[in-house]
C-alpha positions in Angstrom: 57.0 65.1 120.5 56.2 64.9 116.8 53.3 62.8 115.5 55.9 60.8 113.3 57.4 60.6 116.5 54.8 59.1 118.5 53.3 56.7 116.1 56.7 55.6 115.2 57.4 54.9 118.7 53.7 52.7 119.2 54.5 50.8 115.9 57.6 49.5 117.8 55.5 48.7 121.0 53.5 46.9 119.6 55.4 45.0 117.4 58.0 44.2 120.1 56.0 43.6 122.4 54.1 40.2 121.8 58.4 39.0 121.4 59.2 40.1 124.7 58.5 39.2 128.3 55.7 41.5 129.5 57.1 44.2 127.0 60.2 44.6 128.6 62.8 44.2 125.9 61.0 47.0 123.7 62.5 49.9 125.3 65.9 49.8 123.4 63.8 49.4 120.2 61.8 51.7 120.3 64.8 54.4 121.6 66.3 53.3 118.3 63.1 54.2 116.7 62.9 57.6 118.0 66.5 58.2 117.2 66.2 57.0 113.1 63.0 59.1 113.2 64.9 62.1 114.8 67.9 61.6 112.0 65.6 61.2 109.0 66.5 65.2 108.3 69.9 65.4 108.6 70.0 62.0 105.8 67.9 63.8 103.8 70.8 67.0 103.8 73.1 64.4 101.4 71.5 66.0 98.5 73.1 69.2 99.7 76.7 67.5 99.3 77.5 68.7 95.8 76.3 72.3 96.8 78.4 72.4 99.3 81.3 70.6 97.5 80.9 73.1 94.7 80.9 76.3 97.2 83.7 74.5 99.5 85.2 71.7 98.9 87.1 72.8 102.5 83.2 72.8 104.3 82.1 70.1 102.7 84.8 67.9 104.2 84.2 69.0 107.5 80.7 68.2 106.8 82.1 64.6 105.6 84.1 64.4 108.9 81.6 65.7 111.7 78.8 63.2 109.7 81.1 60.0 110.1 82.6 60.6 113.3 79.2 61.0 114.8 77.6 58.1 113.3 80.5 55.2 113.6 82.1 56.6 116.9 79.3 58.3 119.1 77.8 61.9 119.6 80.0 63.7 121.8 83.3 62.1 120.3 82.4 62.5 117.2 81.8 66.1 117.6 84.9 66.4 119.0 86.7 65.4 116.3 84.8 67.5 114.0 85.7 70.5 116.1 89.3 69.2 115.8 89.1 68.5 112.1 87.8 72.1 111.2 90.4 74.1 113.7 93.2 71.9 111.5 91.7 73.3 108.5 91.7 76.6 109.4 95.3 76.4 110.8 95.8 74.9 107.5 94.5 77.6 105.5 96.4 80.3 107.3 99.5 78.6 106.4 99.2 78.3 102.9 97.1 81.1 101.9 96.9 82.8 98.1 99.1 85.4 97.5 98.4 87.2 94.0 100.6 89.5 91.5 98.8 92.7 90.9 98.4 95.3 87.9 96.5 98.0 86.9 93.4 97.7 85.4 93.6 99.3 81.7 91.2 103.0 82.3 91.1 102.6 85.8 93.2 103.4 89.2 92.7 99.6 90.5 95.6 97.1 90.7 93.7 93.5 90.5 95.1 90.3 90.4 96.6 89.7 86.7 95.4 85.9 86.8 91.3 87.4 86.8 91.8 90.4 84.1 93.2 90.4 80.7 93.2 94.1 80.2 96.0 95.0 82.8 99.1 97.4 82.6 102.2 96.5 83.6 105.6 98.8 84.8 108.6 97.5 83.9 110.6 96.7 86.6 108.3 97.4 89.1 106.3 94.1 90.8 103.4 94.5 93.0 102.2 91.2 95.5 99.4 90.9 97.8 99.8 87.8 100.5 95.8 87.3 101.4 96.0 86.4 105.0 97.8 88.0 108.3 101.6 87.2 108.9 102.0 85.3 111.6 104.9 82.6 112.4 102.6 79.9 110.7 102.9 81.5 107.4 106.2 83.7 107.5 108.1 80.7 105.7 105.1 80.7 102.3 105.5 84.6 102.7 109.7 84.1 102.2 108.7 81.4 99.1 106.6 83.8 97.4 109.2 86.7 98.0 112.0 84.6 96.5 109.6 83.1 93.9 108.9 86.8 92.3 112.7 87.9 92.8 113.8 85.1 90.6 111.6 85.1 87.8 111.2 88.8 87.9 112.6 88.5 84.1 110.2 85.6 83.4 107.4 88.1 85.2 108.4 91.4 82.4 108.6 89.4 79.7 104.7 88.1 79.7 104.1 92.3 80.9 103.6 95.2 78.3 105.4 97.8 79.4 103.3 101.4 80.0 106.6 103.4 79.5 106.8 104.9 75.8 109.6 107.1 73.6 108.9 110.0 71.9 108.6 109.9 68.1 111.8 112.4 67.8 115.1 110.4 67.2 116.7 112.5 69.9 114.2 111.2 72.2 114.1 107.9 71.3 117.9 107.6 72.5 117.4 109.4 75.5 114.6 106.9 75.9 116.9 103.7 74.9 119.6 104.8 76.7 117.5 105.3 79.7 115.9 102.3 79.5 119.6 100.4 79.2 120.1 102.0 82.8 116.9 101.4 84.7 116.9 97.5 83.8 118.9 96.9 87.2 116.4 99.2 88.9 113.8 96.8 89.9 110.6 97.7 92.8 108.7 95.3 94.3 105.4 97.1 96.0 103.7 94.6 98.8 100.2 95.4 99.2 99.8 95.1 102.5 95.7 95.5 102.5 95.7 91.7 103.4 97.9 92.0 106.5 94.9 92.0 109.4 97.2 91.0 111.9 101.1 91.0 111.8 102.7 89.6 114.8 106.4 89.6 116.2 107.9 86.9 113.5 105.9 88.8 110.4 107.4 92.1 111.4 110.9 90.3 111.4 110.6 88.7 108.7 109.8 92.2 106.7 112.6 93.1 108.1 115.0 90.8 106.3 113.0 90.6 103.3 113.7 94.4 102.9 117.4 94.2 103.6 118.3 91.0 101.6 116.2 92.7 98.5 117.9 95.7 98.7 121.2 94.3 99.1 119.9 92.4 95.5 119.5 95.7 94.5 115.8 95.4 94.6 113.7 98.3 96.7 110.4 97.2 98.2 107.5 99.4 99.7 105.1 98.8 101.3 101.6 100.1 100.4 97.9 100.5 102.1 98.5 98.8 105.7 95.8 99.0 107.8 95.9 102.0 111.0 96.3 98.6 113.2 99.4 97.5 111.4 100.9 100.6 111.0 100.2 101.0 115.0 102.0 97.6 115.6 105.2 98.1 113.2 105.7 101.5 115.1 105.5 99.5 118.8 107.7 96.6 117.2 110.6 99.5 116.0 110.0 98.2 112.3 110.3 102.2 111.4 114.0 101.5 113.0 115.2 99.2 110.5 112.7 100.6 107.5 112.0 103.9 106.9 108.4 105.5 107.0 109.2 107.3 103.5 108.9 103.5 102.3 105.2 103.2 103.3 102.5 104.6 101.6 98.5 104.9 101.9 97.6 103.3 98.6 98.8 101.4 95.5 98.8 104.4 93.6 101.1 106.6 95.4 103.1 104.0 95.7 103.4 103.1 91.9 103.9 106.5 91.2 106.4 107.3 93.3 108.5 103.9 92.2 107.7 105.1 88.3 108.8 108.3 88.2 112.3 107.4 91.4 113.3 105.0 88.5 113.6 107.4 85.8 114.7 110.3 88.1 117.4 108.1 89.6 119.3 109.0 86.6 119.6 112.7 87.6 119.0 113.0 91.3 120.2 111.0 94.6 117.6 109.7 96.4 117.3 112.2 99.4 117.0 115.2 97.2 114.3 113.2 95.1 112.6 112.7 98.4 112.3 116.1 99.0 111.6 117.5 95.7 108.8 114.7 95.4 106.0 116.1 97.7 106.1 119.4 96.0 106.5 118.1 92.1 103.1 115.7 93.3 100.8 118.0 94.0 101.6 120.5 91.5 101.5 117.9 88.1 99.4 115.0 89.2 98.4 112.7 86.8 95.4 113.6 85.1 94.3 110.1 84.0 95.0 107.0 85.0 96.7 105.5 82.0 98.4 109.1 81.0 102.0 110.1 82.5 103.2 113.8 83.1 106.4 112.5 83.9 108.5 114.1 80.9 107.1 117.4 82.1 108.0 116.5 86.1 111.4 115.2 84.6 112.3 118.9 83.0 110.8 120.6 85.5 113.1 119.2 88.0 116.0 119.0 86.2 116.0 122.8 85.4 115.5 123.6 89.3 118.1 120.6 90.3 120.6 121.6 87.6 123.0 122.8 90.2 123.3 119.4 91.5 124.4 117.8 87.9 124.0 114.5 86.3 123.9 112.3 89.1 123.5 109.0 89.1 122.7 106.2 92.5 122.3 103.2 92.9 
């Protein structure tokens, strides 16, 4: 025991005691003593409350919560509720978690969330989200809103973007480049960055499911880029591969981008499965050599003049 302790505890005795019978009445006083003596620390932590309010406002509640419960109801109930309180939180959280729209960083190979940096690059027609939490049946219905959210202001989403696609100064370019452009609008990509998915169970694997066949039914193909070995592991037990291709995944945000860049300007000239095959080769032989440059004109006619037997082809 404490020397505030003890002498708090004597000042009671013997202030209680000359009121009592032979002392007897002074023990619940002087508990109460060694109880307000025992607390005096965790009062003086209300100076911390703005810290923590300013850190989390989420904590600080709890804090709030676990503080009041303890003090009006009693100590084990009042932890109980705290414990309570901070498991609804966290349920909470997981249901509504951020989800971000992504672009590349001007000079770099990052794709960061547009909201933080200015200096950002944007594809037209191509849309790249990150959900930051796993998908699990709590959150599968915010993961559907922010699906449909991006699909219907996709034009809203372009017109705040700069475009990185640019025509050549020749005139004949320039209406090859117009009337390309004029056929790619329809052509949309949606990339989901599936770094934030830590855990994905039975209702977030069907509900990729049906958000890849209702978007491409809209005319809208989505990858899927970066998932975690874990997650890959788990869409392959769940049959996800059955229902989406594996040439739809991708390791990184920057294969995938790539890939959706150069399928919507080669769309024009090539069906998809011949693209698909022609892609691995065309990759390694003209990657890009920085990140803002683009060695797609020289792909383009290299392709073309080895795909020429297949003519002017044009899917959908």
């Amino acid at each position: 025991m404490s020397s505030s302790q003890t002498f708090a505890r004597l000042k009671w005795h013997f202030t209680c005691a000359p009121v009592s019978k032979n002392g007897r009445s002074s023990g619940a006083c002087i508990l109460a003593s060694i109880i307000i003596v025992a607390l005096l620390d965790m009062f003086a932590k209300f100076q911390q409350i703005p810290r923590i309010w300013a850190i989390s406002k989420i904590d600080c509640a709890i804090w709030i919560v676990a503080f009041l419960a303890t003090a009006c109801v009693d100590v084990m109930d009042g932890l109980a509720i705290a414990i309570v309180f901070a498991l609804l939180t966290t349920v909470f959280r997981l249901q509504w978690p951020n989800w971000h729209i992504l672009a590349n960083v001007t000079g770099t190979m990052e794709y960061r969330d547009v909201e933080r940096y200015r200096q950002v690059n944007f594809v037209q027609g191509i849309c790249i989200v990150r959900f930051d939490a796993p998908l699990l049946f709590t959150n599968v219905g915010h993961f559907r809103a922010m699906i449909e959210y991006v699909s219907k202001h996709w034009d809203n989403l372009e017109c705040n973007s700069s475009t990185t696609e640019q025509s050549s100064e020749e005139e004949d370019e320039m209406e090859k480049n117009q009337r390309r452009q004029s056929c790619l609008r329809s052509r949309k990509f949606l990339i989901v960055d599936c770094s934030g998915f830590v855990y994905v169970d039975m209702m977030g694997v069907n509900c990729l499911k049906e958000v890849y066949e209702e978007l491409l039914c809209s005319d809208i193909r989505v990858f899927f880029a970066a998932p975690k070995a874990p997650v890959r592991e788990l869409f392959e037990a769940a049959g996800l591969y059955n229902s989406v291709k594996k040439s739809n995944f991708y390791p990184t945000l920057y294969d995938a981008m790539f890939f959706a860049q150069h399928r919507r300007c080669w769309s024009l000239y090539l069906p998809f499965n011949i693209f698909q095959k022609c892609f691995a080769f065309f990759r390694t032989s003209f990657p890009l050599q920085e990140p803002g440059d683009s060695c797609m004109d020289t792909i383009e006619r290299k392709l073309i003049r080895h795909c020429s037997a297949f003519g002017r082809l044009d899917t959908r």
